[in-house]
PASEBA-1860 file (N, C-alpha, C; in nm, 3 decimals):
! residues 198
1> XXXXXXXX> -0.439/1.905/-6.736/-0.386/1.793/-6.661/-0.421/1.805/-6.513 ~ -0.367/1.919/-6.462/-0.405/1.953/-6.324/-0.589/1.906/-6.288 ~ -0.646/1.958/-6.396/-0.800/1.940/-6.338/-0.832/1.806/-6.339 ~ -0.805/1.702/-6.446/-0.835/1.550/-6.496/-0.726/1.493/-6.316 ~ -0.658/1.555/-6.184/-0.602/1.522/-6.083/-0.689/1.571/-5.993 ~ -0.729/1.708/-5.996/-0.866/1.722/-5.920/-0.969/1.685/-5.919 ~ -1.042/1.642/-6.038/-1.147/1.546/-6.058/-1.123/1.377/-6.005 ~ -1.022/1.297/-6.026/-0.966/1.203/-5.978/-0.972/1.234/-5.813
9> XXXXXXXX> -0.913/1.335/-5.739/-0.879/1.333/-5.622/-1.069/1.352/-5.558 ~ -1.144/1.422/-5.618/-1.265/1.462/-5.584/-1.353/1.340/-5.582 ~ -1.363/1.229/-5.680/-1.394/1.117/-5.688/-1.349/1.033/-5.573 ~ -1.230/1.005/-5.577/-1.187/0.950/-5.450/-1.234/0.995/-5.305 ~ -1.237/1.135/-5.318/-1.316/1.149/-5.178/-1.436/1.105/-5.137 ~ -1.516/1.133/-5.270/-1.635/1.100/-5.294/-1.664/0.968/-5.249 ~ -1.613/0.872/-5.305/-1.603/0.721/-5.308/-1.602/0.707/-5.126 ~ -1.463/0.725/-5.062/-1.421/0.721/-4.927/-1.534/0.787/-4.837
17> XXXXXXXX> -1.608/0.905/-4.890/-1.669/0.960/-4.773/-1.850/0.770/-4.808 ~ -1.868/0.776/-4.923/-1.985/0.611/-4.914/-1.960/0.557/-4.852 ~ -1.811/0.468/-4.841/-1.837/0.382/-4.758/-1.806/0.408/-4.616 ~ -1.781/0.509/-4.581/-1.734/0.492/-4.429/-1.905/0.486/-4.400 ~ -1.974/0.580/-4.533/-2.134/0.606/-4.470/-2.207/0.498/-4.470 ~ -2.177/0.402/-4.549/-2.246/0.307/-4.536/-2.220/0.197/-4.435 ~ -2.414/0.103/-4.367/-2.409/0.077/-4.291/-2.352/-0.058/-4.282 ~ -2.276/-0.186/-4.229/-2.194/-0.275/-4.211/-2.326/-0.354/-4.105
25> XXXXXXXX> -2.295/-0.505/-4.157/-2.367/-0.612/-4.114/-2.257/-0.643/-3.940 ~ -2.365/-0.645/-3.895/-2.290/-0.618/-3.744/-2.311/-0.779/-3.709 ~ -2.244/-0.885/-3.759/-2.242/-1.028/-3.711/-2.142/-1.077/-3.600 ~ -2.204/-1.122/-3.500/-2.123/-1.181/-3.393/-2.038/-1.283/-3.438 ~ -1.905/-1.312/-3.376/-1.860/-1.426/-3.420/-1.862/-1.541/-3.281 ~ -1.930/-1.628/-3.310/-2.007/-1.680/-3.166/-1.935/-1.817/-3.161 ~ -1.925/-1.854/-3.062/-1.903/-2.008/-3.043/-2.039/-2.088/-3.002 ~ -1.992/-2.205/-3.012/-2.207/-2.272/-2.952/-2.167/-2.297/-2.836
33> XXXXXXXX> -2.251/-2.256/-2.740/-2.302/-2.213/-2.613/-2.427/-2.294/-2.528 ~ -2.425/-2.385/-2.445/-2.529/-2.462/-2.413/-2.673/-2.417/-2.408 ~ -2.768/-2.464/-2.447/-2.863/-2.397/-2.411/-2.967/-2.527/-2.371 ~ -2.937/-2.638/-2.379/-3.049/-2.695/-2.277/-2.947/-2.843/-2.244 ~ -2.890/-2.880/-2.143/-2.787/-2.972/-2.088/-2.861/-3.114/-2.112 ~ -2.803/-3.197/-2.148/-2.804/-3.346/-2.167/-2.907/-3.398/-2.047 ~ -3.029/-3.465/-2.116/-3.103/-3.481/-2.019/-3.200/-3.548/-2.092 ~ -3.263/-3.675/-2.045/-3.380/-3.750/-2.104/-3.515/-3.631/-2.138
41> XXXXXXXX> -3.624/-3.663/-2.179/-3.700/-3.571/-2.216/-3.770/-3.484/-2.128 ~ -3.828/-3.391/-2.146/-3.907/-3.252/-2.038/-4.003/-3.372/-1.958 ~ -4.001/-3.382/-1.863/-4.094/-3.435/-1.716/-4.209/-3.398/-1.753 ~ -4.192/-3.267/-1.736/-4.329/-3.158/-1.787/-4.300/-3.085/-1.875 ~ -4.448/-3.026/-1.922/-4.416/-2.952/-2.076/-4.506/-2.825/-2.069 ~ -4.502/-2.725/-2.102/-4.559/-2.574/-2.112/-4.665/-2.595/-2.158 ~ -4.740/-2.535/-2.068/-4.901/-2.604/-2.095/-4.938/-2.408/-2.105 ~ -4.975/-2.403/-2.249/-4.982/-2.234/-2.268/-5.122/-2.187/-2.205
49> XXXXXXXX> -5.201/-2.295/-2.214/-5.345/-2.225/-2.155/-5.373/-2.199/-1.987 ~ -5.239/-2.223/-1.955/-5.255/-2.185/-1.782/-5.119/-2.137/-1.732 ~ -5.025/-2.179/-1.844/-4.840/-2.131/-1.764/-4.821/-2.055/-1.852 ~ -4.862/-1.942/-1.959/-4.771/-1.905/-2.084/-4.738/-1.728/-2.047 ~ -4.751/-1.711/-1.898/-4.699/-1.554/-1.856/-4.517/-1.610/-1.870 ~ -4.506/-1.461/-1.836/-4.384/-1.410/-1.806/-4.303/-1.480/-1.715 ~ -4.373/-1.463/-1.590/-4.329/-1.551/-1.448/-4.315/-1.676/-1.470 ~ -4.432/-1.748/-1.575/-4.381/-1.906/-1.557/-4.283/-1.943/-1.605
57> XXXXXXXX> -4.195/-1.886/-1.677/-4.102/-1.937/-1.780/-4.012/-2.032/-1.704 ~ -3.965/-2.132/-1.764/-3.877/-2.255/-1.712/-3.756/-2.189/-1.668 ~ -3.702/-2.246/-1.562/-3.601/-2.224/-1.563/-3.499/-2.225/-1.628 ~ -3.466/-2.320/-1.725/-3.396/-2.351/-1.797/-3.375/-2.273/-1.929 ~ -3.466/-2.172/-1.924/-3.500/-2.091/-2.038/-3.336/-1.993/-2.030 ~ -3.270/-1.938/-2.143/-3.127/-1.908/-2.164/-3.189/-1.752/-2.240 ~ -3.065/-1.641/-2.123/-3.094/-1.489/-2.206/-2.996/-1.480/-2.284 ~ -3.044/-1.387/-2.378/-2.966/-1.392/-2.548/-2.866/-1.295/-2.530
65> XXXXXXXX> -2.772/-1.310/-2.570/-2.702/-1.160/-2.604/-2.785/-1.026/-2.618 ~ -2.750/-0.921/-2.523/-2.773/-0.819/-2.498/-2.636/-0.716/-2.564 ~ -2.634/-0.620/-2.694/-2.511/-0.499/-2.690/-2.526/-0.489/-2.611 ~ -2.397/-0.426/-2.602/-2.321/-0.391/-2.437/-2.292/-0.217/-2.518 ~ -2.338/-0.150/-2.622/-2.386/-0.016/-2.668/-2.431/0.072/-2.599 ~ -2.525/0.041/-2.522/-2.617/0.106/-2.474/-2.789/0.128/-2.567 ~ -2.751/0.066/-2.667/-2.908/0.054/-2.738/-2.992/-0.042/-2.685 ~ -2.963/-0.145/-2.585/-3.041/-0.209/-2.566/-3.097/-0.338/-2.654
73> XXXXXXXX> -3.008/-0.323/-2.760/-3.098/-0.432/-2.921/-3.028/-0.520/-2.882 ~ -3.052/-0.637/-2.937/-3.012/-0.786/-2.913/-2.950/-0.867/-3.042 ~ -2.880/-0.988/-3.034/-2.841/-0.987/-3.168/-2.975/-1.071/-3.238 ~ -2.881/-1.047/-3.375/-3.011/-1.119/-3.501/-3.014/-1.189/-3.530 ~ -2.966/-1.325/-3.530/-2.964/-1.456/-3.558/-2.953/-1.555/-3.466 ~ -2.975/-1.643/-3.488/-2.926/-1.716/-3.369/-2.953/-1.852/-3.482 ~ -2.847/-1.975/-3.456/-2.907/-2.114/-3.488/-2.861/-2.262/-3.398 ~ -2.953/-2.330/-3.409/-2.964/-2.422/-3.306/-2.878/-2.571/-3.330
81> XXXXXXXX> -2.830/-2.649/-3.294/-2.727/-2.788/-3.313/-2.832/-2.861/-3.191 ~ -2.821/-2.993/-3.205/-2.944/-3.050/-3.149/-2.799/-3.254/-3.133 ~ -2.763/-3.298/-3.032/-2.688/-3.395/-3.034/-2.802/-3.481/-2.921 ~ -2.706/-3.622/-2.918/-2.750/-3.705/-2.788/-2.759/-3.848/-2.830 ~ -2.834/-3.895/-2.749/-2.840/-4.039/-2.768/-2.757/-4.178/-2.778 ~ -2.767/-4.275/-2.787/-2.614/-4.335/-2.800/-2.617/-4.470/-2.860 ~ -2.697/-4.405/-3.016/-2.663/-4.481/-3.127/-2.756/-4.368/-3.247 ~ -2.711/-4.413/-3.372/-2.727/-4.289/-3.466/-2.904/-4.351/-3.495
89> XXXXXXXX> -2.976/-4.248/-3.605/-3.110/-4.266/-3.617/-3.191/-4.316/-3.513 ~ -3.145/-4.257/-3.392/-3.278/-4.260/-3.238/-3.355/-4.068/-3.322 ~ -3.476/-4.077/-3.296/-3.566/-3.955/-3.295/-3.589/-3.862/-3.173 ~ -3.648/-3.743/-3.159/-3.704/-3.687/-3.089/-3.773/-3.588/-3.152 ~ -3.834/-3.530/-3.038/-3.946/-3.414/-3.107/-3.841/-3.297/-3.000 ~ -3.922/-3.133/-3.105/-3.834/-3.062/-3.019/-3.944/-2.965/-3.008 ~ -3.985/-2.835/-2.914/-4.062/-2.718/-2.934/-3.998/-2.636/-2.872 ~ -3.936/-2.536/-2.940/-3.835/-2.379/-2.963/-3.971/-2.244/-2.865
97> XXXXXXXX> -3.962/-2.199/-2.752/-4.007/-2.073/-2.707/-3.953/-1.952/-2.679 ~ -3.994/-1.881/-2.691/-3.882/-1.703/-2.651/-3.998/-1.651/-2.562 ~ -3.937/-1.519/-2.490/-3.974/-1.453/-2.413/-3.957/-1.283/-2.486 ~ -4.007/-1.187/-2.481/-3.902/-1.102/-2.456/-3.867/-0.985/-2.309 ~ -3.819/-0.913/-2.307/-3.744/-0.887/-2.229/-3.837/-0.808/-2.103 ~ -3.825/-0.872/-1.957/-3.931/-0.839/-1.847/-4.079/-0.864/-1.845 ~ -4.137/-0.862/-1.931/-4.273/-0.914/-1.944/-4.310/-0.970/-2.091 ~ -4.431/-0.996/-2.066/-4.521/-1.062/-2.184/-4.560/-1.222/-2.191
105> XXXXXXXX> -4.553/-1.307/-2.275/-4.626/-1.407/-2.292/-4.537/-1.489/-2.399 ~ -4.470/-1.609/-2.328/-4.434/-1.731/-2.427/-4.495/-1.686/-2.519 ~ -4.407/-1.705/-2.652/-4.426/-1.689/-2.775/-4.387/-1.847/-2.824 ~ -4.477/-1.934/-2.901/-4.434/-2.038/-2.979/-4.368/-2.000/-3.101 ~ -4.200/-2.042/-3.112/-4.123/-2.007/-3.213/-4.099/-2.130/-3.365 ~ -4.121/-2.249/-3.285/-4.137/-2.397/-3.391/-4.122/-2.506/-3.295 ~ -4.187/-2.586/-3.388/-4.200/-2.753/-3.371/-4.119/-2.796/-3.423 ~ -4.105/-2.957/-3.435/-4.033/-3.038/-3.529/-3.955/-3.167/-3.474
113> XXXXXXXX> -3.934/-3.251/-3.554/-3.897/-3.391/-3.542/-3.708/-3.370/-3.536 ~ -3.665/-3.482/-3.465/-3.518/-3.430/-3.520/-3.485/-3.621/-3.518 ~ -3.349/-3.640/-3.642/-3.323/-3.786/-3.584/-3.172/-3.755/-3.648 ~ -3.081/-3.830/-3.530/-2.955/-3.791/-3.514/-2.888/-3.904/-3.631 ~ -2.791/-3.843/-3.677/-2.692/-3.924/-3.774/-2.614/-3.988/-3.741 ~ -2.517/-4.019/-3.833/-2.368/-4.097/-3.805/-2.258/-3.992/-3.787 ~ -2.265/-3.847/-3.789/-2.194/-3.784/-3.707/-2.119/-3.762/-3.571 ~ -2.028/-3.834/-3.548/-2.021/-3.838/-3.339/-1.969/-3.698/-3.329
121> XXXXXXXX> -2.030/-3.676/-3.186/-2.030/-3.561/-3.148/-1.875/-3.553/-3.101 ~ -1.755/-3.637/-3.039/-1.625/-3.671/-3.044/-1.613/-3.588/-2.869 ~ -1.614/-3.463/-2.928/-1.581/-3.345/-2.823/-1.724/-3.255/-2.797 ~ -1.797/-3.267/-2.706/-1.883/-3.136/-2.679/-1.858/-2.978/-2.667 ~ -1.903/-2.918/-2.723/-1.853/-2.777/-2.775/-1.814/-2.685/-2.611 ~ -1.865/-2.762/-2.495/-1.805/-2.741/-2.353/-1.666/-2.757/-2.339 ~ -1.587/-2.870/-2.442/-1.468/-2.910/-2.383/-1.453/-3.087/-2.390 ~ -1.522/-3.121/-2.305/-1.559/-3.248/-2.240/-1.599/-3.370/-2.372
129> XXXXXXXX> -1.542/-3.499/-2.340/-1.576/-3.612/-2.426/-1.644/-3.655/-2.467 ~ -1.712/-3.701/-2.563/-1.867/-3.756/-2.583/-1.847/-3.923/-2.623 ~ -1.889/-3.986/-2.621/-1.898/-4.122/-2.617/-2.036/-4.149/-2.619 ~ -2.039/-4.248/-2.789/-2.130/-4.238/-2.852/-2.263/-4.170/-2.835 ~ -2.240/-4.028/-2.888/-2.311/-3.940/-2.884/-2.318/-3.902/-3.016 ~ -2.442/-3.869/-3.082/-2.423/-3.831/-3.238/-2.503/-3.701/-3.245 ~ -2.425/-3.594/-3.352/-2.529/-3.506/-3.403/-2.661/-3.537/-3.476 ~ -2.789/-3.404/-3.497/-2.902/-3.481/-3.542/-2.851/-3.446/-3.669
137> XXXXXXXX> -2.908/-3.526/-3.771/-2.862/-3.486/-3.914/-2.989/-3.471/-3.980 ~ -3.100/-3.445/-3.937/-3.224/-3.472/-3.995/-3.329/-3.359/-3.846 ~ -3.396/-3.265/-3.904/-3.479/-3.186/-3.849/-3.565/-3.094/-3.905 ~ -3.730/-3.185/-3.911/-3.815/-3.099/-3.981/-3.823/-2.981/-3.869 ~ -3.898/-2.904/-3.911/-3.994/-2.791/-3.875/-4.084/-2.739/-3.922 ~ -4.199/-2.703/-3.858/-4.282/-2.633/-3.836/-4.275/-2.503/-3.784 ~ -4.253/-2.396/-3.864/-4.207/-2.237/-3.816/-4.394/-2.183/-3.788 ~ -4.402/-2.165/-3.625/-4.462/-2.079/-3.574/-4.431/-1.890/-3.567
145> XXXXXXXX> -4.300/-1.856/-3.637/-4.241/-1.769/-3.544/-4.327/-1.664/-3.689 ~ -4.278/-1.540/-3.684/-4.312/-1.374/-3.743/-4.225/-1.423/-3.872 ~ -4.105/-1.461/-3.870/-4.015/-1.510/-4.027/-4.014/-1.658/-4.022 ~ -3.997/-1.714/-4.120/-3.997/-1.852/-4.127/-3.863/-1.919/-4.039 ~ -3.874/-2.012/-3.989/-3.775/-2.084/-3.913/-3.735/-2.150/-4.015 ~ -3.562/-2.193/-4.043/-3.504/-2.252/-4.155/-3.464/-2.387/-4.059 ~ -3.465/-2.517/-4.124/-3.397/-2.608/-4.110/-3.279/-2.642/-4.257 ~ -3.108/-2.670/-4.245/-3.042/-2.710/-4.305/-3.095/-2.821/-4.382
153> XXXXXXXX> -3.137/-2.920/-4.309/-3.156/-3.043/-4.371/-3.298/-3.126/-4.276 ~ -3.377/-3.093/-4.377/-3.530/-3.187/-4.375/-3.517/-3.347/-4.385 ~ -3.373/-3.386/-4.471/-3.342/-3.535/-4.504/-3.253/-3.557/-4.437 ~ -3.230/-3.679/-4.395/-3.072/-3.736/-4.347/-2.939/-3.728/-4.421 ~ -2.850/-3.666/-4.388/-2.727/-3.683/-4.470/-2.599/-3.755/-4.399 ~ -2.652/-3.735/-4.259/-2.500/-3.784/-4.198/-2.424/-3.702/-4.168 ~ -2.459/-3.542/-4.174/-2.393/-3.440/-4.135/-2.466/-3.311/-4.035 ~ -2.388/-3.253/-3.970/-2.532/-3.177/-3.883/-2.644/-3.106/-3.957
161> XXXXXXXX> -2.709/-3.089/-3.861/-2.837/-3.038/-3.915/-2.843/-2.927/-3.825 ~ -2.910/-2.798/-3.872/-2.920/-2.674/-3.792/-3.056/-2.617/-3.807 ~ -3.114/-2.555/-3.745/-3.155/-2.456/-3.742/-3.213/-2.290/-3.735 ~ -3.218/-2.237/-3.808/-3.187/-2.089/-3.800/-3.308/-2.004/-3.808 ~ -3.301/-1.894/-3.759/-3.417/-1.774/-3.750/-3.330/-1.684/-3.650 ~ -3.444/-1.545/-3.673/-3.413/-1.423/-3.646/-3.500/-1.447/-3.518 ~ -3.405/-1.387/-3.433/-3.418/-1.308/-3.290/-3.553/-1.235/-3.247 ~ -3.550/-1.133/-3.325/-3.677/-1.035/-3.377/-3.645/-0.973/-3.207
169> XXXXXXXX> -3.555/-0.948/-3.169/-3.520/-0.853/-3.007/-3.582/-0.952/-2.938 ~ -3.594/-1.107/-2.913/-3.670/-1.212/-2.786/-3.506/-1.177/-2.679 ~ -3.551/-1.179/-2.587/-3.443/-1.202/-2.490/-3.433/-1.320/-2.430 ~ -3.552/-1.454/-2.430/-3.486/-1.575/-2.353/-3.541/-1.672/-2.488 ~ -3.486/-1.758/-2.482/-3.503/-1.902/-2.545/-3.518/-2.001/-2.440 ~ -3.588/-2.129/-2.517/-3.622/-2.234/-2.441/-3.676/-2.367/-2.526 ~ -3.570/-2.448/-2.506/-3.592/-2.546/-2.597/-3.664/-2.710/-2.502 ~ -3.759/-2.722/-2.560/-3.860/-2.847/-2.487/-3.804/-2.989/-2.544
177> XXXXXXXX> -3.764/-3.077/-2.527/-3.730/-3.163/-2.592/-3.881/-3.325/-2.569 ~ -3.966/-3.389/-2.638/-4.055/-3.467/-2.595/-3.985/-3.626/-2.691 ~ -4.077/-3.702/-2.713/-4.064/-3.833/-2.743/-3.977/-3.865/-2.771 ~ -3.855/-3.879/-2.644/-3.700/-3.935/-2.660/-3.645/-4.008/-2.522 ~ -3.727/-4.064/-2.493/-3.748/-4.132/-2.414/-3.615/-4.284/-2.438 ~ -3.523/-4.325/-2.384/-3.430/-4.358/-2.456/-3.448/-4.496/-2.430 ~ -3.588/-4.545/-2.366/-3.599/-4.670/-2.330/-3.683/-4.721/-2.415 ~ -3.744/-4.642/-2.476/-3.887/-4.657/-2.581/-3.815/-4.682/-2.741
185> XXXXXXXX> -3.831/-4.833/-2.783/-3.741/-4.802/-2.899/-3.675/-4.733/-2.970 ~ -3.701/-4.679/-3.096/-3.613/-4.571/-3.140/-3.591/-4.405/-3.144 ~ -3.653/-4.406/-2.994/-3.653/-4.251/-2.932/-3.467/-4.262/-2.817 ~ -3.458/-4.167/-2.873/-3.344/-4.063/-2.885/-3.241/-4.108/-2.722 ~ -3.351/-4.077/-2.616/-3.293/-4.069/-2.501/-3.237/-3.946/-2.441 ~ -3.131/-3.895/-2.383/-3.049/-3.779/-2.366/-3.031/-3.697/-2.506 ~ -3.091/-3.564/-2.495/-3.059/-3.463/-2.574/-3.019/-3.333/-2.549 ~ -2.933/-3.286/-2.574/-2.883/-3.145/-2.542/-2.878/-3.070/-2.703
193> XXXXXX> -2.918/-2.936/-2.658/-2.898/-2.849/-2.755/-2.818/-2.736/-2.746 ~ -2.754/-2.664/-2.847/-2.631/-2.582/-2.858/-2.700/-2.482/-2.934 ~ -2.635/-2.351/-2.893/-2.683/-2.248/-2.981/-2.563/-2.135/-3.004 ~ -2.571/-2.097/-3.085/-2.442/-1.987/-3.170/-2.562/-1.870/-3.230 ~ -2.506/-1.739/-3.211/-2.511/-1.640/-3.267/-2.446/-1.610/-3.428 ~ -2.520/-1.577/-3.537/-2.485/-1.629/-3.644/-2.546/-1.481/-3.765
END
């Protein structure tokens, strides 16, 4: 009897010493975070065969979460919410860039079309009111990046649409927004994009 309690108790240790050893998915729990402010389309646009250093990067370009560890790694996900305009099914085009950290060379991360739904945006994830403002519910892509760039929804549903990919350690993002021009028929106008750690 005694041994069929030592074998039991030995198991159990056994068991307890796996999982403390094993390694745990280290996911941020993020809120969405502005990453390019309400604004008719890019003036100008990243022209890679003469601006695509380090130094040129836009201003507007946003640094990623950095641990605060001391490893230096960055987080691993990230996905994108894309709103604006002020009526549902206006379009735009979007092009996604990263940096990484102190030097190197714009990296093209994706392309893609986006056209906003019957979702209202109600409240901007800032706080602040939105009036008729809709999420996009519809966003192809074109994944330039090292892993495929995911879009939620390629079709319209009427519900947001996201985008997702891995980090791969980039430290800035930079989202281009083009043909949303809000005077030009059914282009978009004002678009802002949101981003969450995921």
């Amino acid at each position: 009897m005694k041994s069929k309690k030592l074998i039991a108790l030995i198991a159990a240790l056994a068991l307890g010493l796996m999982v403390v050893g094993m390694n745990t998915l280290d996911t941020v729990h993020s809120r969405y975070l502005p990453l390019r402010a309400e604004a008719d389309e890019n003036a100008s646009t990243i022209d890679l065969t003469t601006a695509g250093d380090f130094a040129s990067m836009p201003a507007g370009a946003v640094k990623l979460l950095a641990r605060d560890d001391g490893t230096g790694s960055g987080v691993n996900m990230i996905e994108l919410v894309f709103c604006g305009g002020s009526a549902a099914n206006k379009t735009f085009t979007y092009t996604i860039y990263a940096w990484r950290a102190g030097n190197g060379m714009a990296r093209l991360v994706a392309t893609g079309t986006g056209t906003l739904g019957t979702q209202a945006v109600v409240i901007y994830p800032g706080g602040s009111t939105a009036t008729s403002k809709y999420w996009a519910d519809t966003l192809s892509v074109t994944s330039r990046w090292i892993k495929s760039v995911v879009s939620s929804a390629e079709t319209g549903s009427n519900e947001t649409a996201s985008l997702a990919f891995d980090g791969f350690g980039f430290e800035w993002i930079y989202v281009e927004i083009t043909a949303a021009d809000g005077a030009t028929g059914d282009e978009a106008g004002d678009i802002s994009v949101y981003y969450a750690y995921i």
